[in-house]
VEXPARO-18195 format. One record per atom (N, C-alpha, C): residue in three letters; x, y, z. Coordinates in steps of 0.001 Angstrom, whole numbers, plus 524288, in hexadecimal, padded with zeros to 5 digits. Example, Ala and Ser with C-alpha at 12.3 -4.5 7.8 and 13.67 -1.06 7.14 Angstrom:
BEGIN
ala833867E9C681E78;ala8300C7EE6C81E78;ala833907F31C81E78;ser832327F73681BA8;ser835667FBDC81BE4;ser832648001E81EBE;
This chain:
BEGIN
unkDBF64E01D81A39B;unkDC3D1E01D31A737;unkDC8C1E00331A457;unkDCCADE03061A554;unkDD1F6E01D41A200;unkDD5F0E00491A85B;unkDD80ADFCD51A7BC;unkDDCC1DF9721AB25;unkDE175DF9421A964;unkDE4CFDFC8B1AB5F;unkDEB3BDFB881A90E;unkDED10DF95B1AC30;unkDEFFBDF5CE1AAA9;unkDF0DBDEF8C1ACC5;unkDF7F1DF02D1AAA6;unkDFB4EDED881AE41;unkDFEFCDEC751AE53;unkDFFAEDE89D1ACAD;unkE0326DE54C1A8EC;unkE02BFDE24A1A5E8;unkE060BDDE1E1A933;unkE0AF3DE0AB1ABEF;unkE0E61DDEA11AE83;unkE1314DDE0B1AA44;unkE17D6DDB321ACFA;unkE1BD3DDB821AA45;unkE1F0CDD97B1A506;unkE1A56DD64C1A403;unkE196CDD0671A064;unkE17FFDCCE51A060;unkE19EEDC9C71A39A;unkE15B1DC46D1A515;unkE1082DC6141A6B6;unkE0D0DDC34E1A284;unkE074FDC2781A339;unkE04B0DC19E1A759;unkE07CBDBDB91AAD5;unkE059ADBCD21AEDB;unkE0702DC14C1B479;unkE0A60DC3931B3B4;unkE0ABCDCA131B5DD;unkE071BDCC8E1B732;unkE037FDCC771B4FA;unkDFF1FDD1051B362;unkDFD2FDCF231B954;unkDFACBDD4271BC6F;unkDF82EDD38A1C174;unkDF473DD2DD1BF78;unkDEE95DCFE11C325;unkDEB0DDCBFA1C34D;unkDE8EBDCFCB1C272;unkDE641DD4051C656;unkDE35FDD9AB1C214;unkDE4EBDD97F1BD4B;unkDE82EDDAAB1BC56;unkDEAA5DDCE61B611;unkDE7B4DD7321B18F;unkDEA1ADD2231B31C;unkDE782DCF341B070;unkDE26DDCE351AEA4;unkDDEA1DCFFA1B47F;unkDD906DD04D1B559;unkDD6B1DD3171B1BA;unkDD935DD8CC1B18E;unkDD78ADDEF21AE59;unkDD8DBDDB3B1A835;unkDDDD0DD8881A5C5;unkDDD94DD67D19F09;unkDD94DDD22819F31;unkDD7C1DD06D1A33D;unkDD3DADCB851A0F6;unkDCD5EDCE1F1A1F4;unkDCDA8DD2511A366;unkDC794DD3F51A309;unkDC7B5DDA0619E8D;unkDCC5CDDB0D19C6F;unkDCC6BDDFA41994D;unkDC9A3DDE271937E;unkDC660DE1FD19349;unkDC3CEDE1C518E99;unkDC8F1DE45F18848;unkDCC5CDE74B18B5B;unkDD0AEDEAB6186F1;unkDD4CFDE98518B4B;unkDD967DE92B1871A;unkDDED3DE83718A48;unkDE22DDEB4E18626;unkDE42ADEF62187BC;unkDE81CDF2F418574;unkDEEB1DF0D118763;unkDF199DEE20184AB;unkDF520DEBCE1875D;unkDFB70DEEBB184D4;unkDFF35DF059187B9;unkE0475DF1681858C;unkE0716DEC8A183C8;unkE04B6DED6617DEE;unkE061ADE76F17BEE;unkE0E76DE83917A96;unkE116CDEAF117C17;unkE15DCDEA1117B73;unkE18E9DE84018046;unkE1628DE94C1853A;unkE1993DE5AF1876B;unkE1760DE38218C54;unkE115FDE29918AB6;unkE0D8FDDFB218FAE;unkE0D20DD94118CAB;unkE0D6CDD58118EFF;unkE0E39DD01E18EC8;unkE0847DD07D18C79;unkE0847DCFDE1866F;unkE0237DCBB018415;unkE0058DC98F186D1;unkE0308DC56718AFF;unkDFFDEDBF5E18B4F;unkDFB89DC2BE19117;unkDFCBCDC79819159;unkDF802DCA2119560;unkDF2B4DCA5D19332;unkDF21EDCB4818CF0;unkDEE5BDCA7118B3B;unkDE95DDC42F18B00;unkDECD3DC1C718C73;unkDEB46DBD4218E18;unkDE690DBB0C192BE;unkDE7CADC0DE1956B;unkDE354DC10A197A7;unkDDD2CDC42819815;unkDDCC5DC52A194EC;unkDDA27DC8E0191E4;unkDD5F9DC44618F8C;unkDCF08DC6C118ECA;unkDCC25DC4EC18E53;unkDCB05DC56918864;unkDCA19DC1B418637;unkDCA31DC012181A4;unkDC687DC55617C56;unkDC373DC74A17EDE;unkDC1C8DCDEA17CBB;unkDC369DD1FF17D93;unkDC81BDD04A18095;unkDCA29DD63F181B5;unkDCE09DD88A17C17;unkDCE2EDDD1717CF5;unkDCF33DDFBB178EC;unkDD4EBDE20517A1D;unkDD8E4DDEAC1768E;unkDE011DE05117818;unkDE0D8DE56117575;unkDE3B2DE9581767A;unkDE810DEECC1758F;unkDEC2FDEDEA175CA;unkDF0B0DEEAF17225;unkDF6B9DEE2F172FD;unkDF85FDF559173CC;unkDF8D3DF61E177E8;unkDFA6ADFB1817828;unkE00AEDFC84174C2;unkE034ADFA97173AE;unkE0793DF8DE1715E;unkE0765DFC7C16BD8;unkE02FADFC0216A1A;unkE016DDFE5416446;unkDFECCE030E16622;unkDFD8CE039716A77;unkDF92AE098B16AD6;unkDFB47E0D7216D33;unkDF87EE109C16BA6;unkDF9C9E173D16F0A;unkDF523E174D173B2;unkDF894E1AD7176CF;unkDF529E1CF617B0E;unkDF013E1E90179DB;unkDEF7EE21741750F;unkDE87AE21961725A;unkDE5AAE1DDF172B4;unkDE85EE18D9170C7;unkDE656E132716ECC;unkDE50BE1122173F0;unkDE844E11C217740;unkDE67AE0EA717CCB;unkDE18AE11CA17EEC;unkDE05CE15BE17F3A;unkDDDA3E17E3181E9;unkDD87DE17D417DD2;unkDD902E179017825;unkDD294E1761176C0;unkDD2C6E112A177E5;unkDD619E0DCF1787F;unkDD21BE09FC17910;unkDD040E081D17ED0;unkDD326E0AE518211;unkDD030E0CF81879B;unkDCA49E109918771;unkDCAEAE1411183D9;unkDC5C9E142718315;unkDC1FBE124A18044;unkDC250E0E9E17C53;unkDBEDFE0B7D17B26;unkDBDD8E06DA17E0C;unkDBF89E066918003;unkDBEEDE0082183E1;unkDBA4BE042718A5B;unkDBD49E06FE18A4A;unkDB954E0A251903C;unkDB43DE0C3E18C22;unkDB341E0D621885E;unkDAE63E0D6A185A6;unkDAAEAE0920185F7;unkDAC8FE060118496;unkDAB05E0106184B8;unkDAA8BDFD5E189CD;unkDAD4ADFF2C18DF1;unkDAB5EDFF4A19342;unkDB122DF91A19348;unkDB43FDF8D519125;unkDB6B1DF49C1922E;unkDBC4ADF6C919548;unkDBEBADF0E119812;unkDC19FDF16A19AA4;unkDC834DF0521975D;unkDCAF7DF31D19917;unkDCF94DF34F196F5;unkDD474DF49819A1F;unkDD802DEF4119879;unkDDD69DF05019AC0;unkDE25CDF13D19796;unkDE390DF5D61992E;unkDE8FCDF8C8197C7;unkDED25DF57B19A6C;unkDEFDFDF1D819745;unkDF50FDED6A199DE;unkDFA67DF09B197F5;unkDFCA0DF1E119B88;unkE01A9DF40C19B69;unkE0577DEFEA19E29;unkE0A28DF24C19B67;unkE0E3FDECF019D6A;unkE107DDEE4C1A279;unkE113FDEA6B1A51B;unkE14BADE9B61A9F6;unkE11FADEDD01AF1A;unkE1269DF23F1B031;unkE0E3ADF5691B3D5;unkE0D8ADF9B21B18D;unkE0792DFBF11AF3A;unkE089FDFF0B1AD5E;unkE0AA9E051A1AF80;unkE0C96E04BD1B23A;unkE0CD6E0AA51B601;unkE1284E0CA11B4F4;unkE15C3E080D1B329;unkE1AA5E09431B12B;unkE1BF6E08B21AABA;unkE1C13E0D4C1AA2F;unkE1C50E0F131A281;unkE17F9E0BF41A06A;unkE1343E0D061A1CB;unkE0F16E098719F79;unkE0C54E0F2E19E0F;unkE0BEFE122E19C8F;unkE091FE18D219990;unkE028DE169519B0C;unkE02E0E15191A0B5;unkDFE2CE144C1A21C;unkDFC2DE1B111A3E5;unkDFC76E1E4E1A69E;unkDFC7BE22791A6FC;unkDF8D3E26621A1C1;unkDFC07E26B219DD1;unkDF8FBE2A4219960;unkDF57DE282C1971D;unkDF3BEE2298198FE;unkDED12E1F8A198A3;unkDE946E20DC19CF0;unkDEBAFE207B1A058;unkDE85EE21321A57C;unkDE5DCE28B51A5C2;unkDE9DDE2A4B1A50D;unkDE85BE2FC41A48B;unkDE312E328A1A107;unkDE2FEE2EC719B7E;unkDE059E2ED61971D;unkDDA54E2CD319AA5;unkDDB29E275319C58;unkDD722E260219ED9;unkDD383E27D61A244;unkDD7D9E2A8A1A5BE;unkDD535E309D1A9EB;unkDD185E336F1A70B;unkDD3C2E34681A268;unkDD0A6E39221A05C;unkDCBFCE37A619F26;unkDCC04E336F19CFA;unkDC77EE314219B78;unkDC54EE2DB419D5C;unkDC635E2DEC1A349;unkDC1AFE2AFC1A7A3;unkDC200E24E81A8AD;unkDC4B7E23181A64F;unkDC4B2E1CFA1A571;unkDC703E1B811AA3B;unkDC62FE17BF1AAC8;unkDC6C8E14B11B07D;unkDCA87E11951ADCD;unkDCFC8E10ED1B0C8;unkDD340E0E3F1B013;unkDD4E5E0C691B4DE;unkDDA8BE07F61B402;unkDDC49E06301BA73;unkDE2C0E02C41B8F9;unkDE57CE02171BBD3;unkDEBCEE00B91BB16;unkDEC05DFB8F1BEAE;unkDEE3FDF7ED1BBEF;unkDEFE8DF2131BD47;unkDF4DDDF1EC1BDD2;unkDF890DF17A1C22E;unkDFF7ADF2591C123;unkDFF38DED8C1BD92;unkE03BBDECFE1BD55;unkE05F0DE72A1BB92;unkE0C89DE7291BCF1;unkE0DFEDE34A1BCEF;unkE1457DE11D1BEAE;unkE172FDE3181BA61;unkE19FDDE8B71BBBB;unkE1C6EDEB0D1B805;unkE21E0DE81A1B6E3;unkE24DFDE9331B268;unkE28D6DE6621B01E;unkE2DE1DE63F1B247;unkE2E05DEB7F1B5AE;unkE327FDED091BAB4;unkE3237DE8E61BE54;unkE2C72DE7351BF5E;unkE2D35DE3F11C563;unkE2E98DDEF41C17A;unkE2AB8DDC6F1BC6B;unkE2E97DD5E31BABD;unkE338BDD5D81B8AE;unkE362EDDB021BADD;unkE3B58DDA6A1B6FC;unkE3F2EDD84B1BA54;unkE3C0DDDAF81C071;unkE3FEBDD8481C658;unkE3E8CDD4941C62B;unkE39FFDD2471C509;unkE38DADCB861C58C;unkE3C75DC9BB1C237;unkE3BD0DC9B81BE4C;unkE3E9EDC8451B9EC;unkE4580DC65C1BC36;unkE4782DCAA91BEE2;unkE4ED6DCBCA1C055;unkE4D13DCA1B1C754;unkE46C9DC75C1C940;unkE471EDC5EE1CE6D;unkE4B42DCAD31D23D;unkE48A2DCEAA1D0A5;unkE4B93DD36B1D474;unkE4831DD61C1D6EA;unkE4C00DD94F1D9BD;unkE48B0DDEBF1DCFC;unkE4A63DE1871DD00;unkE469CDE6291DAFD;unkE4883DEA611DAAD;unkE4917DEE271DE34;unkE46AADECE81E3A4;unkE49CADEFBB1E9A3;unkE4B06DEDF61ECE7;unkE5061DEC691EBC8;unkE52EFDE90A1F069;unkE550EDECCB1F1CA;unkE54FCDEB491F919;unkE56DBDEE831FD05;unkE5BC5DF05F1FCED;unkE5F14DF5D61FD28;unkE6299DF59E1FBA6;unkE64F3DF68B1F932;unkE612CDF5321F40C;unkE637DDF73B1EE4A;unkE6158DFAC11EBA3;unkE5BDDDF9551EC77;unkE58F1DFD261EAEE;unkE545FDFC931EB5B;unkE4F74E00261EC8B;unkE4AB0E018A1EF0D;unkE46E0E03581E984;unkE4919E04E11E569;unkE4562E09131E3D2;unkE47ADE04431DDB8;unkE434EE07BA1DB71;unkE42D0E03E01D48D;unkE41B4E09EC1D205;unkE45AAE0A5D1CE9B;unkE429AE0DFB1C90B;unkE427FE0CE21C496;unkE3D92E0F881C3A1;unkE3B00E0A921BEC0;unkE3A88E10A01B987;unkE3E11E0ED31B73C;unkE3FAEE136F1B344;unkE40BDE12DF1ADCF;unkE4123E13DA1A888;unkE40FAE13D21A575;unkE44C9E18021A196;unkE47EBE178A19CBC;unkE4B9AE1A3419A00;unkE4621E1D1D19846;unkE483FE21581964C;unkE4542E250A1932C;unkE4573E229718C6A;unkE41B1E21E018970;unkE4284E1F761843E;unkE3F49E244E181C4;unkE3A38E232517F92;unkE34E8E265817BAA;unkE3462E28DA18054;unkE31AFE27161851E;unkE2FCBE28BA18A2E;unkE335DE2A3B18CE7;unkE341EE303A18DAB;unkE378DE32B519017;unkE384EE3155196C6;unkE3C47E30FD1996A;unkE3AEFE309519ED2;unkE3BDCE35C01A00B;unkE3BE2E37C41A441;unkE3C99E3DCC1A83B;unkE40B9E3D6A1A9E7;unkE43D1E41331A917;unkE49F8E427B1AB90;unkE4AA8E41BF1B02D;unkE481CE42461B26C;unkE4832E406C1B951;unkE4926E3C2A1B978;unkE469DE38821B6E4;unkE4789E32631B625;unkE4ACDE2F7C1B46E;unkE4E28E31001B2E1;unkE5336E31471B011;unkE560AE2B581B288;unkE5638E281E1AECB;unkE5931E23641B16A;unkE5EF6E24031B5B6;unkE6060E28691B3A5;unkE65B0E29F41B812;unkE64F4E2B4D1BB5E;unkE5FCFE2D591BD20;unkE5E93E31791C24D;unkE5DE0E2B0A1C5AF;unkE58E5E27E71C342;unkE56CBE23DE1C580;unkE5C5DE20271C769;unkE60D4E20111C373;unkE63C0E1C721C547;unkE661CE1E151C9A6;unkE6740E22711CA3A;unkE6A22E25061CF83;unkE6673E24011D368;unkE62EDE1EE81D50E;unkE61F0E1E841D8CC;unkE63A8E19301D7E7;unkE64FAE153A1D6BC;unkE674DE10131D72F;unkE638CE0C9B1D858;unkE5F1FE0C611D7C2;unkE5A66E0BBC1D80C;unkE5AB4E05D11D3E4;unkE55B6E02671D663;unkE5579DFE5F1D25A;unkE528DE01241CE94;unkE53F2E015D1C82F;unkE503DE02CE1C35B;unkE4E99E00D61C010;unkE4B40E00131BD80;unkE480DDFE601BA0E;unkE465EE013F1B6AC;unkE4801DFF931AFEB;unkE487DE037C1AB3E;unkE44D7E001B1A8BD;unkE4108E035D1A6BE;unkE3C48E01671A442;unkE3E54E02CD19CCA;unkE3C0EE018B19A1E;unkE3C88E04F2194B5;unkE409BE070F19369;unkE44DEE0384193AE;unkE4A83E057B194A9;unkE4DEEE018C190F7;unkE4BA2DFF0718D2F;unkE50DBDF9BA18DFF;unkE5365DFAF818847;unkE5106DFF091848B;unkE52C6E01431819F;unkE5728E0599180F0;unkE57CCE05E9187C1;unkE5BC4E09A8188A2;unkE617AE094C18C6F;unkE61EEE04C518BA0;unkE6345E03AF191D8;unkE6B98E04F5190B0;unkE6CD7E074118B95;unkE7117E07F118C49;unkE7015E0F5119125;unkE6D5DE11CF18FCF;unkE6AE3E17AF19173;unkE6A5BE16D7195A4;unkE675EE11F4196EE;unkE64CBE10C619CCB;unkE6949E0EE21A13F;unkE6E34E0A4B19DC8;unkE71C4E0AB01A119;unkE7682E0F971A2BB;unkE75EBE125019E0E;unkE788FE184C19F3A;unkE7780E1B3A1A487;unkE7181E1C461A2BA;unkE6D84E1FDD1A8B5;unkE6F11E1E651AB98;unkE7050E190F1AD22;unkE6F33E16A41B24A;unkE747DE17571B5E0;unkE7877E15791B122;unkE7D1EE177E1B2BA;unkE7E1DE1D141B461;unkE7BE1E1FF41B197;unkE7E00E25991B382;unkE7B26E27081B7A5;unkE76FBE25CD1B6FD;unkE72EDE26B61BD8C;unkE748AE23191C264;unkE785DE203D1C2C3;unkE7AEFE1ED51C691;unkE7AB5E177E1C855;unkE77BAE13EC1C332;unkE7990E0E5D1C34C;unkE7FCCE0FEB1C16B;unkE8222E0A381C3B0;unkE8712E08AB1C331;unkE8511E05B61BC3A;unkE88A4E03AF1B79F;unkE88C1E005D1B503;unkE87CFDFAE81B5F0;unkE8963DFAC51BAA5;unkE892EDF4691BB68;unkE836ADF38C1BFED;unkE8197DF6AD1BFAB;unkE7C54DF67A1C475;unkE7984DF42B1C1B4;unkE76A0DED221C2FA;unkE7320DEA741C32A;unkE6F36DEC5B1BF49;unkE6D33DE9051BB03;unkE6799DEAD21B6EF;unkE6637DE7131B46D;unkE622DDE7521B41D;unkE6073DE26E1B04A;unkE5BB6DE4721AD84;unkE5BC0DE0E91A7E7;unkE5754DE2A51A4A0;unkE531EDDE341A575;unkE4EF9DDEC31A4DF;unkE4BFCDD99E1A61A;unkE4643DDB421A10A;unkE4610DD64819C1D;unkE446DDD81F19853;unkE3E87DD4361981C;unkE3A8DDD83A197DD;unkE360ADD588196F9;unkE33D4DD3B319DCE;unkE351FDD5F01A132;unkE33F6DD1BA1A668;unkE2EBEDCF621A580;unkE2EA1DCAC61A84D;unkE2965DC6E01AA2E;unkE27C7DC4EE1A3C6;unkE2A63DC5D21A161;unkE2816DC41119B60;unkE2BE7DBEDD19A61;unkE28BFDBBA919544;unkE2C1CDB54B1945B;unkE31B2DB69A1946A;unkE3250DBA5419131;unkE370FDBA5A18F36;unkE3AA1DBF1619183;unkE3A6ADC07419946;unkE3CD4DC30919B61;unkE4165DC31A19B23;unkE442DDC6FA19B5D;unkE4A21DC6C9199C1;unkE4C75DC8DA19F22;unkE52B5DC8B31A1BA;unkE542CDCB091A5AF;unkE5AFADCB9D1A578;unkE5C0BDD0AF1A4C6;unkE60D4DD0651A43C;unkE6282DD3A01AAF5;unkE677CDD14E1AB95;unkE6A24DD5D61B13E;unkE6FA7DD83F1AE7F;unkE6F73DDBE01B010;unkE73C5DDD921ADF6;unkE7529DE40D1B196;unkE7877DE7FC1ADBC;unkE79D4DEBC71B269;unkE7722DF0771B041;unkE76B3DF5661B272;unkE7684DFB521AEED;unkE7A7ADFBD21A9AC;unkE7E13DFB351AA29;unkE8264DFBD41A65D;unkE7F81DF7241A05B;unkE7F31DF3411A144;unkE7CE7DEF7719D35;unkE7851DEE3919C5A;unkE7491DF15319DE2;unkE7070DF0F919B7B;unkE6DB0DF035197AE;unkE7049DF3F91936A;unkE70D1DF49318FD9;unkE732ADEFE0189B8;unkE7851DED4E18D5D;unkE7B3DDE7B118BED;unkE789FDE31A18B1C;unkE7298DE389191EC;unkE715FDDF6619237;unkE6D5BDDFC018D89;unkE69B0DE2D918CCF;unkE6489DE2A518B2A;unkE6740DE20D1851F;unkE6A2EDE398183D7;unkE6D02DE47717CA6;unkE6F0EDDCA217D9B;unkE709BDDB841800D;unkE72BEDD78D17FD2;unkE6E35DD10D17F80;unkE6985DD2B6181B4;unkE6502DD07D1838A;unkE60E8DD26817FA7;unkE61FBDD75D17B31;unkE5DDCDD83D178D9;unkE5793DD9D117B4F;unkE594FDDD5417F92;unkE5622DDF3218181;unkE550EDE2ED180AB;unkE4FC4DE52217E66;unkE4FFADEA9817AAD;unkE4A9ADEE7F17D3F;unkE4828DEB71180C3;unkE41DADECDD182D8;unkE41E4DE9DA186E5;unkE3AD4DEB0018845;unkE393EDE89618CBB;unkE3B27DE692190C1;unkE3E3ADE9C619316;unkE42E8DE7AF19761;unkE4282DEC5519C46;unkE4470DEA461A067;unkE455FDEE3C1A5B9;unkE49D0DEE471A636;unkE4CBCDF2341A58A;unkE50D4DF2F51A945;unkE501FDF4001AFD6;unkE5450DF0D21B314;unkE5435DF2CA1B77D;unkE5B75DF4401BAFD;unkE5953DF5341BDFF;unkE5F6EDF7F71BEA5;unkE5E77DF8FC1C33B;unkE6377DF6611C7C5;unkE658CDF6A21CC8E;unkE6835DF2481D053;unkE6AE9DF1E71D36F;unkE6A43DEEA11D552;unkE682CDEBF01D767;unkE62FADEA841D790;unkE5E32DE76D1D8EC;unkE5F59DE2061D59C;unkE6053DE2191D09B;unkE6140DE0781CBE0;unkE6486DDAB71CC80;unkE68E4DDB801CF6A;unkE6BA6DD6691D088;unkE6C82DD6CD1D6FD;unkE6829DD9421DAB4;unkE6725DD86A1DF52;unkE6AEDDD5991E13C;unkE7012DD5F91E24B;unkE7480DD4441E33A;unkE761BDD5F41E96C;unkE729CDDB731EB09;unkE757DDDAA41EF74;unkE6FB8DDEB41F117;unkE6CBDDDE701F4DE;unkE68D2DE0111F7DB;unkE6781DDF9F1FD82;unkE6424DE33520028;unkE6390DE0D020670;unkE5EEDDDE5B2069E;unkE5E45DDBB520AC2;unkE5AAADD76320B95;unkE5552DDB7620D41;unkE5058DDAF120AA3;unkE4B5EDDDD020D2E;unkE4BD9DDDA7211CB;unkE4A7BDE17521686;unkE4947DE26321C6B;unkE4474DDE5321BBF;unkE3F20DDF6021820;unkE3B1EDDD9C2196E;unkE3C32DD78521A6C;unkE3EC6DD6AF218AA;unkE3F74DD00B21B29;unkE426ADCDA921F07;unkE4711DD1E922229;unkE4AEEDD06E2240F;unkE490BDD05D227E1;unkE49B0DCC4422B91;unkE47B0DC98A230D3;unkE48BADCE692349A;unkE4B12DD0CB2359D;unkE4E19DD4C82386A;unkE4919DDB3B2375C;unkE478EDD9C9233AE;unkE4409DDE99232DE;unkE3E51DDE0F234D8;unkE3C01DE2E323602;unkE36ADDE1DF23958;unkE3336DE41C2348C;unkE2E61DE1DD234CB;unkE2A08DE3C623033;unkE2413DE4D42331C;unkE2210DE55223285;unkE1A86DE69523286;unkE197DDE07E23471;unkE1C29DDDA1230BA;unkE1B33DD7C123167;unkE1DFDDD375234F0;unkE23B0DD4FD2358F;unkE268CDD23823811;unkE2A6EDD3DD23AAA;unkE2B82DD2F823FDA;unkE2F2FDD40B242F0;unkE33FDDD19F24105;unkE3865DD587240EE;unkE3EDBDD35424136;unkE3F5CDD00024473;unkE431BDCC762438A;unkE4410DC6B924721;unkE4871DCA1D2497F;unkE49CCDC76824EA8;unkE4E2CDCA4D2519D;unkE51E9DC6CF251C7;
């Protein structure tokens, strides 16, 4: 049995209680050793057998998926933060189909949701905005023209730029021409839930200022909207005395 497990966003103690359960009974642990927190290995049983995916190819992961299911042992595939977002969980699973193996998916607390912990925000306040897009610059890995950071910005939408922080003079361009103002609310937030989390606020226009100025070169989220410095929002219905629910009658 192979388990791909969400590593979560950094902090060790992140990891959901399944997910933890699946590293302390895994006989093989294939781990994205560049940007899943070590101290997860920590829980891991003293014969188990570590992988730094970091050094391997997609070949490498998968024979040692099949030597381990030869051998009838159990093995967890640890991907960082959830793997369902840019985790190339997909062209494993497919491989696995073919070849019968019983596999299964553990979310984990992706790096989008500790980056709002991190800046204590929300990303759909009433009002401002409802919807989150969770998007990425085109770098090696091409994105699809449809997807186009300008199309996405012309909805004013709260956003979230994954794999981006290498670009962010390009990224504040798009955004501008797809219809942010320069001065519309952003912040970079570097490493979330990890010791040494970083959090800058700043606008679309300086993005770019902040992260050069802060030496921010990786592992970072951009996000972008006014959610960001939540300065002016409406109050939830679900709580307002005046509103009726399943559960509670409006006071008159």
């Amino acid at each position: 049995m192979i388990h791909f497990v969400g590593a979560g966003s950094g902090a060790a103690d992140l990891i959901t209680i399944r997910g933890k359960k699946f590293l302390e009974e895994a006989d093989v642990i294939i781990y994205a050793g560049s940007l899943v927190n070590p101290q997860l290995l920590d829980y891991k049983k003293e014969e188990c057998v570590v992988y730094n995916s970091a050094t391997m190819t997609l070949e490498e992961v998968l024979d040692v998926f099949y030597d381990a299911e030869e051998k009838g042992l159990t093995t967890v595939r640890l991907h960082t933060g959830d793997p369902c977002l840019y985790g190339a969980i997909r062209e494993q699973m497919d491989v696995l189909d073919e070849k019968g193996i019983r596999y299964d998916s553990t979310p984990g607390v992706s790096s989008f949701c500790g980056a709002a912990a991190a800046l204590n925000l929300e990303y759909t306040l009433p009002n401002v905005s409802q919807s989150v897009i969770i998007t990425r610059m085109e770098g090696r890995t091409p994105v699809p023209s449809k997807e186009s950071i300008q199309s996405f910005a012309a909805h004013q939408a709260t956003m979230v730029c994954f794999l981006s922080t290498g670009l962010l003079d390009e990224l504040s361009r798009r955004l501008i021409e797809g219809g942010y103002t320069a001065d519309t609310p952003a912040a970079i937030v570097y490493k979330a839930t990890w010791p040494d989390e970083k959090t800058f606020v700043c606008t679309v226009g300086t993005l770019a200022q902040t992260a050069k100025e802060n030496n921010i070169t990786k592992t970072a989220l951009m996000i972008i909207g006014d959610v960001v410095t939540h300065s002016h929002y409406d109050r939830s219905l679900l709580y307002d005395p005046g509103f009726t629910t399943e559960f509670r009658e409006a006071s008159k």
